[in-house]
N, CA, C and O atoms as a DFTB+ gen file, in Angstrom:
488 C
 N C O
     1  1       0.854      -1.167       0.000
     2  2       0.000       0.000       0.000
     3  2       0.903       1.233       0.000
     4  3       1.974       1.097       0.591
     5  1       0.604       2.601      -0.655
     6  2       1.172       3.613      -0.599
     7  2       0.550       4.933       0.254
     8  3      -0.580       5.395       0.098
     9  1       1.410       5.340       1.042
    10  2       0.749       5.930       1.669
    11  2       0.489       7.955       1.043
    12  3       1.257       8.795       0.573
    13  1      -0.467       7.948       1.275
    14  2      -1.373       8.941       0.425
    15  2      -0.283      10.629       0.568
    16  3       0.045      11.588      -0.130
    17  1      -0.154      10.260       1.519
    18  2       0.702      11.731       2.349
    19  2       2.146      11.761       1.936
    20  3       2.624      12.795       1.471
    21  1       2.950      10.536       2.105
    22  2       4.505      10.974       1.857
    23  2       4.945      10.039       0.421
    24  3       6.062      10.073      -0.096
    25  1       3.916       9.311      -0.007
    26  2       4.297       8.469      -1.245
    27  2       4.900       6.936      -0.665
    28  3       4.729       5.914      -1.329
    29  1       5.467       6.931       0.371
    30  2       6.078       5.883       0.520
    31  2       5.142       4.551       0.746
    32  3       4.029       4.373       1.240
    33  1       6.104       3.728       0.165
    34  2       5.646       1.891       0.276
    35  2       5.195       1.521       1.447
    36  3       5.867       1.951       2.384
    37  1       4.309       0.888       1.718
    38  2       4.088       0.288       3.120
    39  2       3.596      -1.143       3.304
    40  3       2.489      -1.681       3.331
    41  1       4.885      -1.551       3.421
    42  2       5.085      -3.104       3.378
    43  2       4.138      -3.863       4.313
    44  3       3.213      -4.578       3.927
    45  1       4.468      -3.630       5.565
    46  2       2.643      -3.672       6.433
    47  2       1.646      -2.994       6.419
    48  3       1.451      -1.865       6.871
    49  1       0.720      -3.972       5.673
    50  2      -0.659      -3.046       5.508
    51  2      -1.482      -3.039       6.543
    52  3      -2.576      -2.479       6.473
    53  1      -0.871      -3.932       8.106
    54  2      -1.795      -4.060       9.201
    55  2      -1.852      -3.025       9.892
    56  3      -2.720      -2.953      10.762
    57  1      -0.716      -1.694       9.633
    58  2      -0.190      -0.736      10.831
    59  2      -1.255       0.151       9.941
    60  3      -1.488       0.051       8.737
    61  1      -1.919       1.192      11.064
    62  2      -3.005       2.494      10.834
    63  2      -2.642       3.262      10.262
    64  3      -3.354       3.828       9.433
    65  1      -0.762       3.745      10.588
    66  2      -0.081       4.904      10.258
    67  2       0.503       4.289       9.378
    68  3       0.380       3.097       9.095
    69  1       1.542       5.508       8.632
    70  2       2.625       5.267       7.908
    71  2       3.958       5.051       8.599
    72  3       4.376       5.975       9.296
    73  1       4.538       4.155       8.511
    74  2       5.743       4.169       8.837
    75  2       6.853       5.415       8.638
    76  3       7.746       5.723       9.428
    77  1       6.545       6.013       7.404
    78  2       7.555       7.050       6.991
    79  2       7.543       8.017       7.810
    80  3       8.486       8.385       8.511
    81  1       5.859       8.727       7.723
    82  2       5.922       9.777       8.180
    83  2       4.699       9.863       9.645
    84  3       4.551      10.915      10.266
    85  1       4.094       8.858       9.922
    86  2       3.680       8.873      10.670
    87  2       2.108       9.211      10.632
    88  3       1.422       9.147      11.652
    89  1       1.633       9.547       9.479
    90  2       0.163       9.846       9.405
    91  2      -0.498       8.712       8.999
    92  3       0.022       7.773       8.396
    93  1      -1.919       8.825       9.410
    94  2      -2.893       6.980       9.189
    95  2      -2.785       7.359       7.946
    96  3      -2.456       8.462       7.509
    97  1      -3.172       6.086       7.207
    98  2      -3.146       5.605       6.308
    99  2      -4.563       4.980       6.064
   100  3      -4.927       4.276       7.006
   101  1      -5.482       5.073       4.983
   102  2      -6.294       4.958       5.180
   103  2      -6.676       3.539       4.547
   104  3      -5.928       3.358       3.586
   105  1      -7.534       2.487       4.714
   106  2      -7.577       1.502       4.282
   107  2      -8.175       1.125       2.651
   108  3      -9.022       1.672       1.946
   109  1      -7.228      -0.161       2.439
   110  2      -7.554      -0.137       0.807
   111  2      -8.880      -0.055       0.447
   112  3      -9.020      -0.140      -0.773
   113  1     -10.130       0.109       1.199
   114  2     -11.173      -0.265       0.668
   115  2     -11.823       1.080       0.494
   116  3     -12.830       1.169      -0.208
   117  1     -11.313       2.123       1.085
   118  2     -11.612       3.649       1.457
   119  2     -11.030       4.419      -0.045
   120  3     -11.474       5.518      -0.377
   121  1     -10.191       3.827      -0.715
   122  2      -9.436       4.628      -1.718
   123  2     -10.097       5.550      -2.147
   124  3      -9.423       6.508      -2.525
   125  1     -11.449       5.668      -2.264
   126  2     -12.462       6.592      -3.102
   127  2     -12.835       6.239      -4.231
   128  3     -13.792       6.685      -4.864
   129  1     -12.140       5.466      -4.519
   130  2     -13.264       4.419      -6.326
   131  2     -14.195       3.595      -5.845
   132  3     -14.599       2.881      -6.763
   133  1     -14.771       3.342      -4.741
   134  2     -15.514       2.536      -4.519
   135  2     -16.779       3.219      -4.222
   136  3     -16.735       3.462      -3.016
   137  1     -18.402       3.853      -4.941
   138  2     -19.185       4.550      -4.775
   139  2     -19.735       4.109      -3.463
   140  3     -20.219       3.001      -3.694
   141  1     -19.853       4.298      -2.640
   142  2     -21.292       4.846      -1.592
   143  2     -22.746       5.452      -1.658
   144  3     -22.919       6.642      -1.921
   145  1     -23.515       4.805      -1.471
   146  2     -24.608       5.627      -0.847
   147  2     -24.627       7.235      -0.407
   148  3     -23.710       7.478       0.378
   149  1     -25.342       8.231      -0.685
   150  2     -24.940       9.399      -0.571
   151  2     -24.390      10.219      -0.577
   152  3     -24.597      11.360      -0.162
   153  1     -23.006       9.426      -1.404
   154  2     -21.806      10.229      -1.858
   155  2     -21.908      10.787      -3.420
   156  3     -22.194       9.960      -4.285
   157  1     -21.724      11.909      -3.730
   158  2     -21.737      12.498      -5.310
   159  2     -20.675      11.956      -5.819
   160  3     -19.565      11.984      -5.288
   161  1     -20.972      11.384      -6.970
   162  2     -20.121      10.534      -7.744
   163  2     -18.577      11.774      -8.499
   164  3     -18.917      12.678      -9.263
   165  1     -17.337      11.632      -8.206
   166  2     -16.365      12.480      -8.573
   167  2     -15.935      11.869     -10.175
   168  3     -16.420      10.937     -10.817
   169  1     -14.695      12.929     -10.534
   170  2     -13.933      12.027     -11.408
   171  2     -13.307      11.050     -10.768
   172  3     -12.802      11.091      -9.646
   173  1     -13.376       9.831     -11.811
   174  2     -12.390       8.639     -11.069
   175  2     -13.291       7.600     -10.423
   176  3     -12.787       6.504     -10.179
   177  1     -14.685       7.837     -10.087
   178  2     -15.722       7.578      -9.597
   179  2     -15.781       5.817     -10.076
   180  3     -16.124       5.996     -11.245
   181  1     -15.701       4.692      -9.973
   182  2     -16.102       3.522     -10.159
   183  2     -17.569       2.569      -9.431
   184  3     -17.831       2.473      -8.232
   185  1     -18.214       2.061     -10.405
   186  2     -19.964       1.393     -10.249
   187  2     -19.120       0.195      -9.593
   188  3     -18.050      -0.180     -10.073
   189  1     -19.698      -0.361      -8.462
   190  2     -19.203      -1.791      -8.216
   191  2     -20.918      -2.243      -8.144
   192  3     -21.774      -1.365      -8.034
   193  1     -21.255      -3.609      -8.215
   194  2     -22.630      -4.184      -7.651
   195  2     -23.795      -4.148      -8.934
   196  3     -24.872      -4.721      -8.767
   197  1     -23.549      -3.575      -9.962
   198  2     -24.798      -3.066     -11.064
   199  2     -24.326      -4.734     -12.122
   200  3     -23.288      -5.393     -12.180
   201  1     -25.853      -4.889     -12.886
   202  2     -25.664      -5.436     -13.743
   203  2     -25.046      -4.924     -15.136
   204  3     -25.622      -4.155     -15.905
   205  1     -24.065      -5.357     -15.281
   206  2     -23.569      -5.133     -16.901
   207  2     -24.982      -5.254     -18.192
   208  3     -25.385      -4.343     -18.915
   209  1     -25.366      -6.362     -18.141
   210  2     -26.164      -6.870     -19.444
   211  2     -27.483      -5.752     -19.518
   212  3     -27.810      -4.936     -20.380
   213  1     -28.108      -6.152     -18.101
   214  2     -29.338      -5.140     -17.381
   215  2     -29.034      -3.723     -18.109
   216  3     -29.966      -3.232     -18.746
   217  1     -28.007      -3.148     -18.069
   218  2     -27.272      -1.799     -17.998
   219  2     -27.239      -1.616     -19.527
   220  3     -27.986      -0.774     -20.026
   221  1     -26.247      -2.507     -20.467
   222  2     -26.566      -2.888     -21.768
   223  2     -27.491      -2.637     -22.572
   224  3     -27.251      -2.113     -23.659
   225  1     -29.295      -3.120     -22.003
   226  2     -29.949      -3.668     -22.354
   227  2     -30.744      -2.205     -22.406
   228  3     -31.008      -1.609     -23.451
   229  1     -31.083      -1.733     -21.008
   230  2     -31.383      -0.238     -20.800
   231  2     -30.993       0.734     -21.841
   232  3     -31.877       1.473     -22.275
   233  1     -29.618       0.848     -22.369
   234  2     -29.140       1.608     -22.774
   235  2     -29.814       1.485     -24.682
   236  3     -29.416       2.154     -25.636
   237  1     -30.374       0.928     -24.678
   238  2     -31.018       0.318     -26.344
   239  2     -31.870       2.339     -26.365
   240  3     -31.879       3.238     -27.206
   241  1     -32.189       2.253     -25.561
   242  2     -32.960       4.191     -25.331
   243  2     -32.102       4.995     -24.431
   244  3     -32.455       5.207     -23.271
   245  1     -30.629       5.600     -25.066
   246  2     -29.598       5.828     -25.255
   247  2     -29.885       6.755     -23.190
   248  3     -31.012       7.189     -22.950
   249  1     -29.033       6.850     -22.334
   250  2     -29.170       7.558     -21.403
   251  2     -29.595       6.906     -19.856
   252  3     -29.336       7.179     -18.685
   253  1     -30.435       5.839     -20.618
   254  2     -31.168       4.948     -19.440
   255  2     -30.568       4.198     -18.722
   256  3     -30.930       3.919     -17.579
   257  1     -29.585       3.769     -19.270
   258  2     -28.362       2.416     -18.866
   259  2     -27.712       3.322     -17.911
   260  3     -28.033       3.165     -16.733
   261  1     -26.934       4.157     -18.166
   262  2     -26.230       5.538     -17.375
   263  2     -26.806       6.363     -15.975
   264  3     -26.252       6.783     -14.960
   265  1     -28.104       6.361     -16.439
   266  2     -29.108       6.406     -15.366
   267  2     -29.046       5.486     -14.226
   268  3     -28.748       5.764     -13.065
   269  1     -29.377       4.326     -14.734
   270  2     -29.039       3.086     -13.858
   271  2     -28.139       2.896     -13.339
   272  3     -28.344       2.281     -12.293
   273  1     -26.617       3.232     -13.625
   274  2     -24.936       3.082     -13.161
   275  2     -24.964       4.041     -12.131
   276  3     -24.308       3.887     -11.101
   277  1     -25.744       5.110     -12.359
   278  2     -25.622       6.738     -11.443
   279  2     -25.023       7.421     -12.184
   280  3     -24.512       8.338     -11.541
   281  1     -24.758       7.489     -13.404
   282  2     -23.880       8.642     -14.447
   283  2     -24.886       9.389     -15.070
   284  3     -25.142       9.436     -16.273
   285  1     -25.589      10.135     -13.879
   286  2     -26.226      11.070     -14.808
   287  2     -26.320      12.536     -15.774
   288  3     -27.311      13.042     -16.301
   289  1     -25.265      12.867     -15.773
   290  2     -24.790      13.769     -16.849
   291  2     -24.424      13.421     -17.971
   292  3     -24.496      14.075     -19.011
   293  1     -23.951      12.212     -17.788
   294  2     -23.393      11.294     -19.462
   295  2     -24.786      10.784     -19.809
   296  3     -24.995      10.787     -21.022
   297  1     -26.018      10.246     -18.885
   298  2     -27.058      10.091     -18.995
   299  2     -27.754      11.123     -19.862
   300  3     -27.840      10.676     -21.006
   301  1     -28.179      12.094     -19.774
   302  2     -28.700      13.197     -19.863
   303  2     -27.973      13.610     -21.322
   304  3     -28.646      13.717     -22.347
   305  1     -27.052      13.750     -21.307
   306  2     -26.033      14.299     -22.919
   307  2     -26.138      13.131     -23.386
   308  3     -25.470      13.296     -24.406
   309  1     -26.580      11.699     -23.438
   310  2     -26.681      10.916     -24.434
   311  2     -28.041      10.843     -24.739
   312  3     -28.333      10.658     -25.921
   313  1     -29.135      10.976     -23.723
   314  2     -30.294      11.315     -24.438
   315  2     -30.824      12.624     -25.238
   316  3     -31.445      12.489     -26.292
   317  1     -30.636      13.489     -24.859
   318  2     -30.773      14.735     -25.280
   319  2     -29.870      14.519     -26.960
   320  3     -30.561      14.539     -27.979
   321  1     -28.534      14.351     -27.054
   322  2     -27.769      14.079     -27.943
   323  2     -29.111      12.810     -28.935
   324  3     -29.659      12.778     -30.037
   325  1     -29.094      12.322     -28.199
   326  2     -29.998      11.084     -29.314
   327  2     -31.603      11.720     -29.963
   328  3     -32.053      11.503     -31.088
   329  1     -32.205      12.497     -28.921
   330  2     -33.463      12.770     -29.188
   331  2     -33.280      13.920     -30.303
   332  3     -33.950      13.989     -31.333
   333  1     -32.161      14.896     -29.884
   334  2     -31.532      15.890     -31.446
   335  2     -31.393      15.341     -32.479
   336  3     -31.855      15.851     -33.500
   337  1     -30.718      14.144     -32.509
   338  2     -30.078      13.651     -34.175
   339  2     -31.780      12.635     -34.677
   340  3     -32.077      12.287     -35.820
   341  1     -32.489      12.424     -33.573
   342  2     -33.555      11.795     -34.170
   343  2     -35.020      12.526     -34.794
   344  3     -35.973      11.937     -35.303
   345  1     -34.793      14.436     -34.501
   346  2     -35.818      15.236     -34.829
   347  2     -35.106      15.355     -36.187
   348  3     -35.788      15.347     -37.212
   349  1     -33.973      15.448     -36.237
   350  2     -33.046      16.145     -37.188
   351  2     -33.110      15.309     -38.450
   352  3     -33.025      15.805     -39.573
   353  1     -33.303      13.694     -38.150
   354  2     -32.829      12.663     -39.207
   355  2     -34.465      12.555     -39.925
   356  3     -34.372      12.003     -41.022
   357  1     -35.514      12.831     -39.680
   358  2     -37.122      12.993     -40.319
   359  2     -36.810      14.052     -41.331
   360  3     -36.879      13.691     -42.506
   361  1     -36.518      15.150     -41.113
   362  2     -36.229      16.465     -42.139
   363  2     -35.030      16.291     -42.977
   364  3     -35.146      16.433     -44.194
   365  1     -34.212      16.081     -42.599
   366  2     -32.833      16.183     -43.644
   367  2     -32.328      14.783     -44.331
   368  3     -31.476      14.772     -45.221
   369  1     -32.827      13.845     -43.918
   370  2     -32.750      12.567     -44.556
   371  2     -31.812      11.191     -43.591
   372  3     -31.874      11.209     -42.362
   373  1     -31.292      10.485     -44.056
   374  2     -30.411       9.364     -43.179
   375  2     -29.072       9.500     -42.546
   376  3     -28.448       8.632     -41.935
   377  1     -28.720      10.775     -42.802
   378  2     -27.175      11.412     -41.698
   379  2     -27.853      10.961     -40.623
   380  3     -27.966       9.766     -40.349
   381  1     -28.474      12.169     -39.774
   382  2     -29.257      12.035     -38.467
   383  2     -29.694      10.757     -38.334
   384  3     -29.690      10.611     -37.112
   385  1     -30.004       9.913     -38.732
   386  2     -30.458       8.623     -38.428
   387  2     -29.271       7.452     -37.970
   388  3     -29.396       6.510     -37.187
   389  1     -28.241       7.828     -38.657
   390  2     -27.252       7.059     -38.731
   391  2     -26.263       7.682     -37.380
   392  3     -25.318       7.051     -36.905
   393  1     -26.575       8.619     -37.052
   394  2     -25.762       9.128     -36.051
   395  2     -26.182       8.996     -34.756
   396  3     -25.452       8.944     -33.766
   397  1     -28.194       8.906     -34.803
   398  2     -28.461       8.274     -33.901
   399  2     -28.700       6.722     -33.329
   400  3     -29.476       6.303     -32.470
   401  1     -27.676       6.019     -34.190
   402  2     -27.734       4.725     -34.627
   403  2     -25.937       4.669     -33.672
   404  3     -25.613       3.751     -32.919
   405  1     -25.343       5.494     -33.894
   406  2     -23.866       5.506     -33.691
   407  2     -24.184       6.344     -31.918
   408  3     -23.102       6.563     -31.373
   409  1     -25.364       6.775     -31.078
   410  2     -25.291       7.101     -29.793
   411  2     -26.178       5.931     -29.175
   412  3     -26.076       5.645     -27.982
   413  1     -26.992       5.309     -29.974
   414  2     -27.128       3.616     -29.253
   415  2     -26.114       2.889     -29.000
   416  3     -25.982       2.528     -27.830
   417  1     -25.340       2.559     -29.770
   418  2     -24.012       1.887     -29.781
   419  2     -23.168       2.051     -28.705
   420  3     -22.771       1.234     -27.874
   421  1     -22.824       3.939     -28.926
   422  2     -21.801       4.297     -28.021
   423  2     -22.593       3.966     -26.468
   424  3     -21.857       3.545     -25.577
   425  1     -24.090       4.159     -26.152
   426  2     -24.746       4.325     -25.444
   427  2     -24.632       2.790     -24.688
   428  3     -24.489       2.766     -23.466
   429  1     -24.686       1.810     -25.283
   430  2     -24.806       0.577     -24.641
   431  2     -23.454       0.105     -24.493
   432  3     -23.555      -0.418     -23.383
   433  1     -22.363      -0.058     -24.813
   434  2     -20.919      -0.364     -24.855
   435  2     -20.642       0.735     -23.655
   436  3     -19.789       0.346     -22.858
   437  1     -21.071       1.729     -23.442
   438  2     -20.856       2.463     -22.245
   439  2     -21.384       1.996     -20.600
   440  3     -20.760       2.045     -19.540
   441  1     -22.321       1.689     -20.799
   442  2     -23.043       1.474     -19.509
   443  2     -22.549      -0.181     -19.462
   444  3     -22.515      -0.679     -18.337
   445  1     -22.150      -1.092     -20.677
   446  2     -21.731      -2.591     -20.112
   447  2     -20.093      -2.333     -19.112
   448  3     -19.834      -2.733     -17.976
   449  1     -19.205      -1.503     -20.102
   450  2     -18.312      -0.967     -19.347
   451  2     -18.269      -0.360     -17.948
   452  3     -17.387      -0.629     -17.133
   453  1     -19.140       0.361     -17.759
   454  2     -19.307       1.195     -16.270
   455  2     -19.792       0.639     -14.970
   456  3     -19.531       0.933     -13.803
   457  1     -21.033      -0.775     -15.839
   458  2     -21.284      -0.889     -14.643
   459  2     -20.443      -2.815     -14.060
   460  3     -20.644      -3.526     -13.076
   461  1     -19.441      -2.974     -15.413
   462  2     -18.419      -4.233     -14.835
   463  2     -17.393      -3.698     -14.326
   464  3     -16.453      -4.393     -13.941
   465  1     -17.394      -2.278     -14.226
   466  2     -15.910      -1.249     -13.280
   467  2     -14.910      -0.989     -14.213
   468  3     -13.789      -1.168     -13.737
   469  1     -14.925      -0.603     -15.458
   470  2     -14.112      -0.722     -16.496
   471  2     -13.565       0.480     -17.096
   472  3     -12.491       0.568     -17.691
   473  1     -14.686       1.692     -16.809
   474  2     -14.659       2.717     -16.833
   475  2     -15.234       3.480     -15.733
   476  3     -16.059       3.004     -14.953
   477  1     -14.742       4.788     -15.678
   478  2     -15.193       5.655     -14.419
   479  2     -16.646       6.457     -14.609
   480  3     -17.356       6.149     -15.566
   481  1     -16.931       7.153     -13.981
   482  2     -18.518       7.907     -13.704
   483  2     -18.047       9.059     -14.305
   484  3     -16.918       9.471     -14.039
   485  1     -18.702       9.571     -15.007
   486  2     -18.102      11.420     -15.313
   487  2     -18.286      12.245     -14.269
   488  3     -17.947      13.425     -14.348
């Protein structure tokens, strides 16, 4: 384990403090990638406990899967993003269609990633 404060190695991970410098050390399970209950998700943020496929499957209506992980800003900019290219693709022809064909995609390959811990929370 490394301790957060002076950088140094800490060959016993049973001791509270750091050996180096003397400040606790906080335990591997505390690192802060591990989400909590009532905690706002940061950068760096990691889903532990969610279904991948579930998450996948959601995500077929681009935002929903993300929803489900707790990424709701990537949530929100992939629906909004999808519901634009899908007003857009009726009037101007099969661009817009195809692009909202390319935020399903990105949309479900995102949320299988996020919620097997593969990628972080925005």
């Amino acid at each position: 384990m490394k301790c957060g404060n002076c950088g140094a190695f800490q060959a016993d991970t049973t001791l509270p403090f750091c050996a180096q410098c003397g400040k606790p050390v906080a335990p591997p399970e505390a690192d802060g990638r591990i989400r909590t209950p009532g905690r706002a998700p940061s950068a760096g943020t990691y889903v532990h406990g969610k279904s991948a496929v579930f998450a996948g499957l959601l995500s077929i209506l681009p935002g929903v899967g993300q929803f489900y992980n707790g990424d709701v800003k990537k949530g929100a900019v992939m629906l909004i993003s999808f519901l634009v290219a899908l007003m857009l693709a009726a009037p101007t022809g099969g661009l817009f269609g195809f692009v909202a064909f390319l935020i399903i995609v990105w949309a479900v390959i995102d949320a299988f990633r996020v919620a097997r811990g593969r990628a972080p929370l925005w």
